[in-house]
Each structure stands twice: as C-alpha cells, then as structure tokens.
N, C-alpha and C positions, 0 to 999 in steps of 0.2 A: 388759429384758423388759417390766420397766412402761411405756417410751414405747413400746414397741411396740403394747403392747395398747391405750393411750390414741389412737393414732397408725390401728390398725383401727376403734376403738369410731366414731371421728370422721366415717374413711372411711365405715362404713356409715351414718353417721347421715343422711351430707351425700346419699347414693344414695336414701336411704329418701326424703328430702323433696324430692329431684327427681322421685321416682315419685309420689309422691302429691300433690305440689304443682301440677305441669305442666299436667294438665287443667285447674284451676280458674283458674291465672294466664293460659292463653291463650284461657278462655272469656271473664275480665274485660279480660283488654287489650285486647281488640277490642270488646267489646258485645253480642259474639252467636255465632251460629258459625264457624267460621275455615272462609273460602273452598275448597271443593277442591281437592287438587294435582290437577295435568293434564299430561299425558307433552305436553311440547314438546321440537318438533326440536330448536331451542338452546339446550337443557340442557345440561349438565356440559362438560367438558374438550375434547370433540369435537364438540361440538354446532354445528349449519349452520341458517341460516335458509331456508326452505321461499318460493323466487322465489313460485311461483305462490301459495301461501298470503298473500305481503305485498300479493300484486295483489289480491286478493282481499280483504284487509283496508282496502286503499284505497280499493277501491269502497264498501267499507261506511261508512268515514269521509265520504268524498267525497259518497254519494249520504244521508246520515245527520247523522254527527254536524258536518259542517262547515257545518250550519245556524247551529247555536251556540256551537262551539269552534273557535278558531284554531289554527294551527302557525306560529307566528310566529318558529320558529327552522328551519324545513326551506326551503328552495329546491328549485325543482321539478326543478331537475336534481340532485339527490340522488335522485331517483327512478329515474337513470338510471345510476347507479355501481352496480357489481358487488359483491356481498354484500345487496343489495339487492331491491327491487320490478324492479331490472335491466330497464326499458319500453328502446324505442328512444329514439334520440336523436329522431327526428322525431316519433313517439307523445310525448315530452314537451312540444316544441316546441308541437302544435298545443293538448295539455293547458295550455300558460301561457295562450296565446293564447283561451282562453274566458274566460280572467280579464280584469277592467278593475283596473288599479294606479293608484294614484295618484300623479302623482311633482310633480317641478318645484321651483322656479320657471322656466315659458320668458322668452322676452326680454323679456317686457311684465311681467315679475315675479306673475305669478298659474300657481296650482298647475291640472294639466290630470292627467283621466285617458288612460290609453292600454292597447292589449291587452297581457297579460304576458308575459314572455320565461325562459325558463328561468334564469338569474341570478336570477327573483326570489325573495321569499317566497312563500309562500301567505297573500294579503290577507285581513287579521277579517272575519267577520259583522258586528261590528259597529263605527262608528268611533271607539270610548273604551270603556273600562269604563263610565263613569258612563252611558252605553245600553245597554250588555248589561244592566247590571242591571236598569236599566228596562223591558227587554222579559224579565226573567226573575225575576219577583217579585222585585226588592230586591237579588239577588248574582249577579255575572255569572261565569259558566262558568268555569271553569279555561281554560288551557293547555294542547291536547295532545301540546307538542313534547316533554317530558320526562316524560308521566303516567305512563309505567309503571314510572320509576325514583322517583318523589316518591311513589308508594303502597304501602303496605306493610302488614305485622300480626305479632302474636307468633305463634309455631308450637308455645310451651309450651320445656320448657327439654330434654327430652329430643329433640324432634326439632331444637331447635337444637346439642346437641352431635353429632348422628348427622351434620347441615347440617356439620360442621364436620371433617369426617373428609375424609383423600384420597381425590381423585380423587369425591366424593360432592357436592362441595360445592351449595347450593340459594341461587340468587339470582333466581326468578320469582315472588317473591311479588306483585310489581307486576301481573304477566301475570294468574297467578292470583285477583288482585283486581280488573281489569277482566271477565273472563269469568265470575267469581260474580256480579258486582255486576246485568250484563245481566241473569242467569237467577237473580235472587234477588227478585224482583218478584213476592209472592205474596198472598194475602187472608190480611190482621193476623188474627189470634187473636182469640176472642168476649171475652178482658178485655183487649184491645189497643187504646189509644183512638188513632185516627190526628187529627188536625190538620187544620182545612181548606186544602186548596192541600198538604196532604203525601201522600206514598207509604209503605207498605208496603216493606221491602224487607231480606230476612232477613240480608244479610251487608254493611249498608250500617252502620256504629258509630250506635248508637241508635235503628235499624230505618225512622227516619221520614228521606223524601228526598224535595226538591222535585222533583226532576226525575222528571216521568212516566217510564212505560215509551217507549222511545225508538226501539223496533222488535220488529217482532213475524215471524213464520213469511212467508215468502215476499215479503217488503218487498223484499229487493233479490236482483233476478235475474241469477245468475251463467252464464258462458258454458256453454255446451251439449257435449256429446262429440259422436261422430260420429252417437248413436244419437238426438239431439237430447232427450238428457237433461240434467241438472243434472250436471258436473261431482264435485260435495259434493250433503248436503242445506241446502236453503235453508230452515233454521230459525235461532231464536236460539241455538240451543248451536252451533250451526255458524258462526253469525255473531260471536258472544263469542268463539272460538278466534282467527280469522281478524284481526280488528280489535285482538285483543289484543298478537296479533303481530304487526301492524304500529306497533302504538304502541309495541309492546318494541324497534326496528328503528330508531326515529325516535328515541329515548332513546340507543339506541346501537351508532348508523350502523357503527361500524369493530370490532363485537362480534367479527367472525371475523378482520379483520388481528388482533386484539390476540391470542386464544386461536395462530393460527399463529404467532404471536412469544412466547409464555408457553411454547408446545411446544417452540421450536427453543433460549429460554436452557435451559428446563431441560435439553433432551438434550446443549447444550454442558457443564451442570456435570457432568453424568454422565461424560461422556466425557474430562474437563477433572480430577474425580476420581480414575478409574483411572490414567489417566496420572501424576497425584500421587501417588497409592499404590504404584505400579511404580517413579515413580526412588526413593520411600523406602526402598525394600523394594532397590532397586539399590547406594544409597549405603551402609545401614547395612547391608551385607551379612556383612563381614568375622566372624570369630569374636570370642565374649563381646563383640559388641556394638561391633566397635571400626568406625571410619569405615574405608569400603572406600577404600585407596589412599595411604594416611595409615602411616606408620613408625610404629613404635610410642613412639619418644620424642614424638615429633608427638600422638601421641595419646594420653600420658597430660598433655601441657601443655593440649590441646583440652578 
C-alpha cells in the first residue's frame, strides 16, 4: 500500500508540472509566441495535398521568394508528378524553358548557358553563397527545398503528449512556422528597440529579422473564376497558407505514397492478427487446455 501511494503521489506530481510548466517552456523555447495551428489538408493519417493550392503556392514562390531563395533540390518535372502541383507535362516544359542553366563544358572546354529542360534543377538567384550574402546584408537566404521540414518550435509539453496520441499525431509545425512567420510582421512594442537593417516580427525567435516584409495584399494575382473573380483572397494570410504548402510538398514530395503504404501495413497487421488469434484459438481448442489433435500421452510429453 506504501508504494502504491508513493507510486500516486509521483504520478500527480509529474501531471501537476506538466500543467503548470508547458505554458512557460514553450513561451521560452521559441522566444515569443508559438505560431498558430492552421487546419491543413495534409494533416493526420488521411491527409491529401490540395493540387490547386500547391499551384498557387508556386506562383507565390516563383513570382516572390525565388528572387532570393533557391530550391536546389526540386527538378521542374517534380512539378509534374501526381501528389503534387500535378502542371502538365508541356506547362513544365515550357516553365524550364524560361530558365537559362548553366551547364558544360562544350568541345572547346568552356561552360555555356542554355534554356532549362525539365530534368533540371531550379537555378540560385544567386551564383555562390558568398553573393547572396552580399546582396543580403552579410547572410545568404536559406534553402527552400526542405524549409518546412528544417523549421520547427516547442508546443509545450501537453500539446506534445496530446501530438502524440493515435490517429492525432501533429507534424506541421514547419508549415505553421512559415504562414506565422509572413503574418507576424507587426510594429515592435514602444520598449522594443529594433536594429538598424532589422524587422519587427512577432513569431520570428528574438522578434528581430533581416528580412523585410516580403509581400503584402494583392502582390501576386491569382487566376480568376468564371465571374472573373479571385479564386482565394489575395492577401498575405492567403498567401502564407498557400506557399507554406507548397514548401511542405517540396520537403516531402511522396507524403501521400508513404501515408497509402503506412494505411495498407497496418490494415495487413490487422487482418494478419485475427488470423493469428483464430488458429490459436483453433489449435488450443481441445479441453483443459490440451493441444487440438494431439493423444493424450502426446500431450502430457508436450
């Protein structure tokens, strides 16, 4: 009875100071406030990525951020595979083909540009680090072929055991840190000393970010319905969703093969379990336990 009670006292103590602890460690692990969650399509167990929302994130990338950020791991025909931004095969074609590549050496041993081909990459902004950085105060841009899996933050310790339950599980915190990061661009607080050449930016770790606001309300115009309206609205929360998900898509092109093959092991172990539990239940059938089909000297040697 004494370890029991020792064995309660513990259990609630360890509950008390995940309640009262959680707020404070995931206001300090990040710097500030933790990004909003936001209902995306490919979330949990079932979750599909939204074609026209990736087309629409590429436009934002494309006509936006791929002033200054590379994707030096996508190939333009990745654009064109199914789970994807899914464009046609000739809408990518003639997409490489505004690109100039650099390739070579031709015969005469010197490097030539030429127009892009879907095989390729999508060519840097700029050509080394050591010039991004120089056209970007001092540090050059990330990477956006994997940012939305490289970004992340604490959720505090109870929404990570809830993250951690069946069928619940939460892996957009990348997403969710692109789409705050846009719409968190606000005027610092009257005892907030900002930096010259820095920004304001409420969910960015330590509020201050070089990089200006990077688009605003109607920057990039999205295609029309029939009533030659805006599809979406074309603001930045619209645009933060959009581009977030397509950087979530570029991190991880084969998100929905892998979720349709995580569906089909487990429905084999399901079905791969009763089966096991039915010959169990077939072999030790016999009475008090004895093996079905087995004589009984047989089985008390067994």
């Amino acid at each position: 009875m004494a370890m029991t009670r020792v064995l309660s006292t513990t259990l609630a103590a360890t509950v008390a100071a995940l309640l009262l602890g959680a707020p404070a460690r995931a206001e300090d692990a990040h710097g500030g406030p933790i990004p909003p969650r936001v209902k995306w399509s490919f979330a949990g167990m079932f979750g599909r990525f939204d074609e026209a929302q990736l087309q629409r994130g590429f436009q934002v990338y494309k006509e936006v951020c791929a002033a200054c950020h590379s994707m030096k791991l996508v190939s333009f025909r990745n654009l064109a595979q199914e789970g994807g931004p899914h464009f046609s095969a000739s809408q990518v074609k003639a997409l490489a083909a505004t690109y100039q590549v650099k390739d070579g050496p031709n015969d005469a041993g010197e490097m030539f540009e030429r127009p892009g081909r879907p095989a390729d990459t999508f060519p840097p902004p700029f050509p080394n680090d050591q010039a991004a950085a120089a056209a970007n105060g001092g540090k050059a841009p990330p990477d956006f072929s994997v940012i939305a899996k490289a970004r992340t933050f604490s959720r505090g310790n109870l929404t990570f055991l809830y993250d951690w339950l069946p069928f619940v599980g939460y892996s957009e915190q990348g997403p969710d840190y692109i789409h705050g990061l846009l719409n968190g661009y606000k005027e610092a607080p009257k005892d907030f000393q900002v930096p010259d050449g820095g920004h304001y930016n409420l969910y960015y770790p330590g509020h201050i970010i070089a990089m200006p606001p990077p688009i605003s309300d109607g920057q990039v115009t999205y295609p029309k319905n029939d009533k030659d309206q805006p599809v979406v609205p074309e603001t930045v929360e619209q645009y933060g969703k959009d581009v977030a998900a397509f950087l979530m898509w570029s991190a991880e092109p084969h998100m929905m093969e892998r979720k349709a093959l995580g569906f089909r092991v487990i429905l084999f172990l399901l079905v791969m379990s009763g089966l096991l539990y039915y010959v169990k239940k077939k072999v030790w059938a016999g009475a008090g336990g004895e093996v079905h089909g087995l004589q009984p000297e047989l089985h008390k040697a067994w």
